[in-house]
C-alpha positions in Angstrom: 187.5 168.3 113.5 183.8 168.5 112.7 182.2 166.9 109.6 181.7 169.0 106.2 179.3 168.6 103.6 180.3 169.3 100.2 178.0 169.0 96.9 179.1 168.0 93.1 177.1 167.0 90.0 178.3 165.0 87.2 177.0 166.6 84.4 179.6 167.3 81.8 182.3 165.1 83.1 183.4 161.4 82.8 183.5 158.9 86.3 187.4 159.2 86.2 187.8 162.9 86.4 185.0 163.0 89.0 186.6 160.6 91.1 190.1 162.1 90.7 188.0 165.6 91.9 186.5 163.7 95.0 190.1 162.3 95.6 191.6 166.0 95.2 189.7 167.5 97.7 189.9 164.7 100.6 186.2 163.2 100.0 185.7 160.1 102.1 181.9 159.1 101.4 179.4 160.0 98.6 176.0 161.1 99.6 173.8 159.9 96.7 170.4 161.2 97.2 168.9 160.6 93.2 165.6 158.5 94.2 166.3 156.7 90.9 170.2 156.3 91.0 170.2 155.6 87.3 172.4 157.4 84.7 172.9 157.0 80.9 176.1 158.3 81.6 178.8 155.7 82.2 179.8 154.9 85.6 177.2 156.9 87.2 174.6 154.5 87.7 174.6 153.4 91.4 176.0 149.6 91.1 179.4 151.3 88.3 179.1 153.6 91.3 179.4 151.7 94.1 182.3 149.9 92.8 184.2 152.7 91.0 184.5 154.9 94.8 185.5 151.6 96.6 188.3 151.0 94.7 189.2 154.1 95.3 188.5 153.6 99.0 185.4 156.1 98.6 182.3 155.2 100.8 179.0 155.5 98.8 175.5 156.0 100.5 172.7 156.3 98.7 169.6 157.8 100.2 167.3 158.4 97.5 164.5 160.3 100.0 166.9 163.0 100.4 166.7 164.0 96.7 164.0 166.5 95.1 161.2 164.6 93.8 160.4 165.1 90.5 157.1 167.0 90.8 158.9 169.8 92.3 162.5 169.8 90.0 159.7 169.7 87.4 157.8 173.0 88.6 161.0 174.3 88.9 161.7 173.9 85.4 158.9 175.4 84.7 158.6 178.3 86.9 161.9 179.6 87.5 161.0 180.2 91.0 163.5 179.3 93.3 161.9 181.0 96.2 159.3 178.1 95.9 161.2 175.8 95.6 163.3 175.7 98.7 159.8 176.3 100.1 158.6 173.1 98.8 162.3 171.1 99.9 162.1 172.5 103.0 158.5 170.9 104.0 159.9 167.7 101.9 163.3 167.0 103.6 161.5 167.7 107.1 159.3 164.7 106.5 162.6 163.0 106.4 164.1 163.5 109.5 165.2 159.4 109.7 167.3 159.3 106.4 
């Protein structure tokens, strides 16, 4: 069966109800792709991370070039203009063709 590729924030929920979501829906490995994988949020920065999803047999990658930098989430903020955006994380992310 091929691979799938889900995405989920964590915005306005706590590490144990966004593992128990990950473990609901048969999730394996989490992408990370913040460039800074910090959080003020408990449990979210990359180390809690880390060991949080492996006791919960959870693989964690992080691959922080993968993520929007900020100049563009910025203009995004901004603008509103989505069209640009995927634009602009289009000609990023194909820069990245090794992560």
């Amino acid at each position: 069966m091929p691979r799938q590729l889900f995405t989920i924030g964590y915005e306005g929920t706590g590490i144990d109800a966004f593992v128990a979501d990950l473990l609901a829906n048969d999730i394996d490995c989490v992408l990370d792709v913040r460039t800074l994988p910090l959080s003020r949020k408990p449990g979210f920065s990359k180390n809690q991370l880390l060991q949080r999803l492996e006791q919960s047999r959870i693989h964690y990658v992080h691959l922080g070039d993968l993520g929007t930098p900020k100049p563009i989430r910025d203009d995004l903020k901004s603008t509103g203009d989505y069209s640009t955006f995927f634009r602009k994380m289009d000609k990023h992310l194909s820069a990245k063709k090794k992560a």
